[in-house]
TIKE-445975 format. One record per residue: x, y, z of N, C-alpha, C in turn; residue in one letter. Coordinates in steps of 0.1 Angstrom, whole numbers, padded with zeros to 4 digits. Atoms other than C-alpha are relative to their C-alpha. Example, Ala and Ser with C-alpha at 12.3 -4.5 7.8 and 13.67 -1.06 7.14 Angstrom:
// residues 2
0009	-0012	0000	0123	-0045	0078	0009	0012	0000	a
-0009	-0011	0000	0137	-0011	0071	-0008	0011	0008	s
END
This chain:
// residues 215
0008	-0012	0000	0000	0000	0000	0009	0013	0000	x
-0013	-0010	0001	0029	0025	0008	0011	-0007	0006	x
-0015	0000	-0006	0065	0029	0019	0007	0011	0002	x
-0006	-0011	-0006	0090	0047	0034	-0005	0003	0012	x
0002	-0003	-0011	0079	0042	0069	0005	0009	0013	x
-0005	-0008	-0013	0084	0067	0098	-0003	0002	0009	x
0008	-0002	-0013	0075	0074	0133	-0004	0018	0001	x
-0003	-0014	-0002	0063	0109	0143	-0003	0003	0012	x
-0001	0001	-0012	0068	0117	0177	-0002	0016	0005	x
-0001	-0014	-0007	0058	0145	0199	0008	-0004	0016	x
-0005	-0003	-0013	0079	0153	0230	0005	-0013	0004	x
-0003	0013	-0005	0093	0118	0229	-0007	-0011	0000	x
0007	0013	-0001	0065	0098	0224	-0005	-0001	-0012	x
0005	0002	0017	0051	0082	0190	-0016	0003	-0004	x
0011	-0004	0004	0019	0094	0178	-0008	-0003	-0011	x
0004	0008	0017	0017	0085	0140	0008	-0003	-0003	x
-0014	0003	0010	0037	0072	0113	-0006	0006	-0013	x
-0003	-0010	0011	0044	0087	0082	0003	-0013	-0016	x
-0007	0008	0016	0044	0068	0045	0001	0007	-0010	x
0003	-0008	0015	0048	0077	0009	-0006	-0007	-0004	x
0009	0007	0010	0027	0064	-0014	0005	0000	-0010	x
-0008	0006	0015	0047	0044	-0040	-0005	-0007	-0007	x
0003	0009	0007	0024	0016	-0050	-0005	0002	-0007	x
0004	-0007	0009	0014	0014	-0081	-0014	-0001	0000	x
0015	0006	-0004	-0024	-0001	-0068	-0003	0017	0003	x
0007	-0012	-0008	-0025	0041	-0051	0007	0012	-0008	x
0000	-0009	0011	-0017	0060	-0082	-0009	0011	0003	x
0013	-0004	0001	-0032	0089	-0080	-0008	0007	0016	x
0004	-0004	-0016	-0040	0091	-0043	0000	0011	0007	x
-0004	-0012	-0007	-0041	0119	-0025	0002	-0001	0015	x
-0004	-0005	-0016	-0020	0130	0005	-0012	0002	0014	x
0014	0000	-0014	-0042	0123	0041	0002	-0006	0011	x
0000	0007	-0009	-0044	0111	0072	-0007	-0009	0003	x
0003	0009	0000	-0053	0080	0082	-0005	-0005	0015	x
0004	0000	-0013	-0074	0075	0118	-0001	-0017	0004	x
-0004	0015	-0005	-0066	0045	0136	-0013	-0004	0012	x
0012	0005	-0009	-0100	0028	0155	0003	-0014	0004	x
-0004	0017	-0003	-0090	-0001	0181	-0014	-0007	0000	x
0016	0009	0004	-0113	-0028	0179	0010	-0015	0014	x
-0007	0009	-0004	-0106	-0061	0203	0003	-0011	-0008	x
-0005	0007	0008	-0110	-0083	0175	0004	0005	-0015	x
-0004	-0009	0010	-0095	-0070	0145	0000	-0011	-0015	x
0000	0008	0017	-0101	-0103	0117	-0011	-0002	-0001	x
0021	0003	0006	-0140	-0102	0123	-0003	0017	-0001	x
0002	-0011	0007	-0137	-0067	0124	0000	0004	-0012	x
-0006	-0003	0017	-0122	-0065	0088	-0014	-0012	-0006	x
0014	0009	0009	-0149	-0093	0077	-0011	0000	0001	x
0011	-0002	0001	-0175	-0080	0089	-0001	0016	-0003	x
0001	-0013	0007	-0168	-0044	0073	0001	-0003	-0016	x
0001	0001	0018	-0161	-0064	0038	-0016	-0004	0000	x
0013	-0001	0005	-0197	-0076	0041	-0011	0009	-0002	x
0006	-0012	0006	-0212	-0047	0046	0001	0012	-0011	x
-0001	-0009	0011	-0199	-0033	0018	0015	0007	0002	x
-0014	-0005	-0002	-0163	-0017	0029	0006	-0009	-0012	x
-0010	0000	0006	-0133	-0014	0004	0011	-0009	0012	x
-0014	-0001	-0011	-0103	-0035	0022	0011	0002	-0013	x
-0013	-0004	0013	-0071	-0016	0007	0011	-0006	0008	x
-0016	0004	-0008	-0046	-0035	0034	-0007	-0011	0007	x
0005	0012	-0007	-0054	-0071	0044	0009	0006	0016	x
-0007	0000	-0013	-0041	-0074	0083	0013	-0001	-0002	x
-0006	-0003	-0004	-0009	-0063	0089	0008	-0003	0013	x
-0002	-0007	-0017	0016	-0054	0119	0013	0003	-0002	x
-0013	-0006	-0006	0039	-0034	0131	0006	-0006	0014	x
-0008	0005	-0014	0061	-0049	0155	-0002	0007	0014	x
-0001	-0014	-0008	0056	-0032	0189	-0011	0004	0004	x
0013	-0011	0001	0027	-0010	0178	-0015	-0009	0002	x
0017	0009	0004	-0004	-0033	0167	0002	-0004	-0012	x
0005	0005	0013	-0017	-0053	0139	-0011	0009	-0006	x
0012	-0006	0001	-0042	-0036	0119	-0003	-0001	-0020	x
0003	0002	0012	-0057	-0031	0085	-0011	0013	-0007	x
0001	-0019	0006	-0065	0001	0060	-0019	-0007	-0010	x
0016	0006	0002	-0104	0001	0052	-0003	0012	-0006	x
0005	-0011	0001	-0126	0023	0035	-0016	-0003	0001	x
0013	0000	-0004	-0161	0024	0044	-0012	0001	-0014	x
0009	0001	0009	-0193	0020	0021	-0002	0019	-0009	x
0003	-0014	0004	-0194	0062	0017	0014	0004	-0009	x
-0010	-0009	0008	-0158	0066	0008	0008	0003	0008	x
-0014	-0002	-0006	-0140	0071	0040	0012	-0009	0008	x
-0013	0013	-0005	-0104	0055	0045	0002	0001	0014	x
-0002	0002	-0019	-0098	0043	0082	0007	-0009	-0001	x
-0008	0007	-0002	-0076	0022	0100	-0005	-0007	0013	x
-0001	0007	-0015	-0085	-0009	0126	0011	-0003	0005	x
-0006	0006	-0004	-0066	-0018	0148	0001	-0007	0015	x
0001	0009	-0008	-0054	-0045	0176	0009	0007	0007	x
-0012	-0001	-0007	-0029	-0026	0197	0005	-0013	0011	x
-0011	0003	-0006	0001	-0041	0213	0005	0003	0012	x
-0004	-0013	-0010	0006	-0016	0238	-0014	0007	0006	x
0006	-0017	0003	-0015	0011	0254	0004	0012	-0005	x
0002	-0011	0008	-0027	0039	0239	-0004	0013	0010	x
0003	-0010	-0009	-0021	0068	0261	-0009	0013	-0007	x
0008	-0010	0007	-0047	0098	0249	0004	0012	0013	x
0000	-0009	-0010	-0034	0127	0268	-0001	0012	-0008	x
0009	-0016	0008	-0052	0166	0257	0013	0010	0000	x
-0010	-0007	-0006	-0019	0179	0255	0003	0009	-0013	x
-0008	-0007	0015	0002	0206	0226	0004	-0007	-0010	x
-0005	0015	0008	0009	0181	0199	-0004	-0014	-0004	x
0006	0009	-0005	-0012	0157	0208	-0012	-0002	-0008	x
0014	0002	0007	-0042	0143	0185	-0011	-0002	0011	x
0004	-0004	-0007	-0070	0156	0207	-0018	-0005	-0001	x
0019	0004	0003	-0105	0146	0187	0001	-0006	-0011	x
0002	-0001	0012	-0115	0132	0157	-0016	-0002	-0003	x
0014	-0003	0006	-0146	0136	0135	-0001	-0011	-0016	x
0006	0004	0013	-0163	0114	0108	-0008	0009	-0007	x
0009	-0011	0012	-0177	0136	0079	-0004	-0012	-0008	x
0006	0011	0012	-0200	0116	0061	-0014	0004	-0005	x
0017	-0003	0008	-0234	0119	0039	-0010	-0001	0003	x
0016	0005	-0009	-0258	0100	0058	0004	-0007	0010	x
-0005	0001	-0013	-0246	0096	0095	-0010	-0010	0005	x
0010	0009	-0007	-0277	0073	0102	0009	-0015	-0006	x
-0001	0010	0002	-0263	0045	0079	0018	-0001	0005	x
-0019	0004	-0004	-0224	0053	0093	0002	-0003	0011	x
0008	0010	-0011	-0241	0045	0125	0007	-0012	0001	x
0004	0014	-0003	-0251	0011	0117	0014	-0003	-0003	x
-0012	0004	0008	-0218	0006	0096	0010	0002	0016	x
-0004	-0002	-0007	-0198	0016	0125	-0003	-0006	0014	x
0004	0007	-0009	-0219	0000	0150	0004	-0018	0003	x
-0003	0013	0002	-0213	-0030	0137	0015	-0003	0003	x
-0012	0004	-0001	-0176	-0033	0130	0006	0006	0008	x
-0012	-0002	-0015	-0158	-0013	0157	-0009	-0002	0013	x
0006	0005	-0010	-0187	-0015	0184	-0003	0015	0007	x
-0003	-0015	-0004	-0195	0024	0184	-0013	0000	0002	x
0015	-0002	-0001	-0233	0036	0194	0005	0016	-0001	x
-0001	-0017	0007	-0245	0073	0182	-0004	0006	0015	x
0006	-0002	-0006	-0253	0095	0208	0000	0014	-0004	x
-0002	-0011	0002	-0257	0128	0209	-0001	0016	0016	x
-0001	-0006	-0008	-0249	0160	0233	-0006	0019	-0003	x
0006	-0010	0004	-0267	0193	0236	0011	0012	-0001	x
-0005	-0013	-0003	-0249	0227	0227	-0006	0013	-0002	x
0010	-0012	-0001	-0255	0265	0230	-0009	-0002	-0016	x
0004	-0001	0013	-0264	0265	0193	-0008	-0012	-0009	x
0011	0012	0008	-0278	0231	0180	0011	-0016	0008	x
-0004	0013	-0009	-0270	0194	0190	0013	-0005	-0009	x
-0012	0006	0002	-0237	0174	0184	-0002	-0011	0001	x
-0002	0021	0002	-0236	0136	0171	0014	-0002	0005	x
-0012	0006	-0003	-0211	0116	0179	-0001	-0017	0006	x
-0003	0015	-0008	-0196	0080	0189	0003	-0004	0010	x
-0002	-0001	-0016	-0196	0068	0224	0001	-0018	0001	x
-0002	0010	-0005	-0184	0031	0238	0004	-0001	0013	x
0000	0001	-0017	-0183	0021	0274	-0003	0012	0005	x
0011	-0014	-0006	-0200	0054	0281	0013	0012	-0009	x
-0009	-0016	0004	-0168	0075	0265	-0003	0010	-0012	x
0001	-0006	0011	-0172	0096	0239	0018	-0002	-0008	x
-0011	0001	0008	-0149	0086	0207	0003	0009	-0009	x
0000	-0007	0010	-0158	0105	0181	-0006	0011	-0007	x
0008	-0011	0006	-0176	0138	0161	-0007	-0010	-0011	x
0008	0006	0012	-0203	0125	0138	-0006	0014	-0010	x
0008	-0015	0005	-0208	0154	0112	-0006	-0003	-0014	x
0003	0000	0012	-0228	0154	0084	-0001	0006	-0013	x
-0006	-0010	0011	-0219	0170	0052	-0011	0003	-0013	x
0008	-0003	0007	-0238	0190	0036	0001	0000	-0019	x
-0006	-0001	0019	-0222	0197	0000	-0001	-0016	-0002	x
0002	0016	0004	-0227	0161	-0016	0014	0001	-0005	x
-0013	0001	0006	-0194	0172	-0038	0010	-0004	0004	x
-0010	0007	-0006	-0171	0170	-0008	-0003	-0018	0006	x
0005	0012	0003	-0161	0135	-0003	0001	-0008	0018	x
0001	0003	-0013	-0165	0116	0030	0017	-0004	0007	x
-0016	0004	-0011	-0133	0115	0059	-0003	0001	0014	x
-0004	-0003	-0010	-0122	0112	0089	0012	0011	0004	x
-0009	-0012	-0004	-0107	0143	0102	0006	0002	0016	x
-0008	-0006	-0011	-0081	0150	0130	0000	0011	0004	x
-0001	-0013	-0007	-0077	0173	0154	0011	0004	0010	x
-0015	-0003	-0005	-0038	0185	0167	-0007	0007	0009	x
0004	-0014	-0005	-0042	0206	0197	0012	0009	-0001	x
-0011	-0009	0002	-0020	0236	0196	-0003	0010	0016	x
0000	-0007	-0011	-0017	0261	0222	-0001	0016	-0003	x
0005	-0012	0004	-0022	0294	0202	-0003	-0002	-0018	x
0005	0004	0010	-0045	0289	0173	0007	0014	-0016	x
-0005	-0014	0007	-0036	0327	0156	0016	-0003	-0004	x
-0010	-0002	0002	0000	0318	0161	0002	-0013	-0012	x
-0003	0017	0011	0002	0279	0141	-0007	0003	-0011	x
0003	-0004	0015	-0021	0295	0113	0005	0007	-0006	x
-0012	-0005	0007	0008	0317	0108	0009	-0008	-0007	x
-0014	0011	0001	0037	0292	0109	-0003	-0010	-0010	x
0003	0010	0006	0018	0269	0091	0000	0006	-0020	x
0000	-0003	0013	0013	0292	0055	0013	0004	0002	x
-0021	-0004	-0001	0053	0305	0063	0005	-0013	-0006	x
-0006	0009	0000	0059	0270	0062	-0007	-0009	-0015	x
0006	0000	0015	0041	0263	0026	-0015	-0008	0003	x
0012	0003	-0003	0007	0251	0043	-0008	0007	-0005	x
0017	-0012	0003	-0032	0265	0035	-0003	-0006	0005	x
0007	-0001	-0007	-0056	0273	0053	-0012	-0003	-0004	x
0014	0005	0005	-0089	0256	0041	-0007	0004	0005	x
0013	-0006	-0002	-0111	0269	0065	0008	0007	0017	x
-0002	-0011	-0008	-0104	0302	0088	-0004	0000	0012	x
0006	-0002	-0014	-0108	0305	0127	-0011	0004	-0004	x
0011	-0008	0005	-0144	0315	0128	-0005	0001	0010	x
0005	0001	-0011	-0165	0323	0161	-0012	-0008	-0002	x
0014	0011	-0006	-0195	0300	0150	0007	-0015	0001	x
-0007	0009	-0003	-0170	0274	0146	0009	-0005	0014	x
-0008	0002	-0006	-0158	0257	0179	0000	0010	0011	x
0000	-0009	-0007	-0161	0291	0193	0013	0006	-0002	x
-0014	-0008	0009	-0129	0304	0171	0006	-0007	0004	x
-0009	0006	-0003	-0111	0279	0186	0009	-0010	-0013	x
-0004	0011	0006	-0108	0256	0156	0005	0005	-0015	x
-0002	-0003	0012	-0094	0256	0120	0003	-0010	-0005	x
0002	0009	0002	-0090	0236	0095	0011	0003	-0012	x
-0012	0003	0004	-0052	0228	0079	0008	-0004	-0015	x
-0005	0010	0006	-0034	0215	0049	0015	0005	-0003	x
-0012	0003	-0004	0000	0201	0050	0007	0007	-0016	x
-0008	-0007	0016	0023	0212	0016	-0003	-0009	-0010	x
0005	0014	0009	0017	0177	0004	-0017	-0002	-0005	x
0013	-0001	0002	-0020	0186	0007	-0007	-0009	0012	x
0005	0010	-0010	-0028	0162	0038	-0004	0008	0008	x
0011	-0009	-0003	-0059	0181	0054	0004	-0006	0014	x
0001	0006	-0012	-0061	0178	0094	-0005	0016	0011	x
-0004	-0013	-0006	-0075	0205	0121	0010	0002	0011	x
-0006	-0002	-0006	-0064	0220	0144	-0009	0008	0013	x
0005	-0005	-0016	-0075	0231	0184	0007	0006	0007	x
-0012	-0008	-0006	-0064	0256	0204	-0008	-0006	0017	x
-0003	0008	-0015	-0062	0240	0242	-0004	0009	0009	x
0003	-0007	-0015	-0077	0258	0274	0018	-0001	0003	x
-0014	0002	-0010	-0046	0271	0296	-0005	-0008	0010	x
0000	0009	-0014	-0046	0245	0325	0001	0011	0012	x
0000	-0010	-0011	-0054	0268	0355	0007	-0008	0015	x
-0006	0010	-0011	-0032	0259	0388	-0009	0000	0011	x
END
């Protein structure tokens, strides 16, 4: 599927990895990130996402270490990643730190069931000032943003969310550094807190600006 593997580590600890896309099966592909959902079982997971209709672009896998896992794309269109970790998976809300992520998809009722099924997600939803928020919840947590997209043109993903620690300052650094800015701080968005990224290579992801921790 790719090569040229890499780790990418914040503050000493590993977070993602990094490929190119050389094969000649992903011609064509465009630059993105790729959201990793553990699952406990990870070979009925993958077989029961090919019957529902899921693309598999990576039979099972592993990374030594990390987890086994396997590159999926969902009946709408968006690419994901199961997996079995190896390890724990520390999730700490820190600067650097992948902080949320969000499914954008077309019809959020059938990405539900699709989702319900193979990772073991239920929908729930939470009230805000301005209208209600879907989302994915297991063992009572909340996993994930469920959003539904309105333009039919754009195409379904899962989107990340970096926190940063000054949102004004990283949407500088970020076009200095040959990035765009897809979509601008905005106060109905997030409450200005949020924006929305792409890398030089074009690999989209947001970004969150972090409460100061008060002592």
């Amino acid at each position: 599927y790719s090569s040229g593997n890499a780790v990418v580590s914040n503050d000493g600890q590993p977070i993602a990895g990094s490929s190119a896309i050389k094969d000649a099966d992903t011609e064509g592909e465009e630059a993105g990130w790729r959201v990793g959902l553990a699952v406990d079982d990870l070979a009925d997971s993958v077989a029961t996402a090919r019957k529902l209709g899921a693309t598999v672009h990576r039979e099972v896998g592993r990374v030594e270490g990390f987890a086994s896992f396997a590159i999926l794309e969902d009946p709408q269109g968006a690419a994901f990643m199961v997996l079995a970790p190896e390890r724990p998976f520390e999730e700490p809300k820190t600067v650097g730190s992948w902080v949320w992520t969000e499914l954008w998809t077309h019809d959020t009722d059938a990405a539900s069931k699709f989702y319900g099924k193979v990772i073991g997600y239920e929908q729930a939803e939470i009230d805000r000032s301005d209208d209600a928020y879907l989302l994915f919840q297991s063992e009572g947590e909340h996993r994930a943003g469920l959003v539904e997209i309105e333009n039919k043109q754009v195409d379904p993903i899962w989107a990340p969310y970096l926190g940063v620690a000054d949102l004004a300052a990283t949407v500088v650094q970020a076009k200095e550094l040959g990035g765009r800015v897809l979509l601008a701080p905005d106060p109905k968005l997030g409450e200005g807190r949020v924006a929305l990224l792409a890398d030089p290579t074009g690999g989209a992801f947001f970004i969150y600006e972090l409460e100061e921790e008060t002592p």
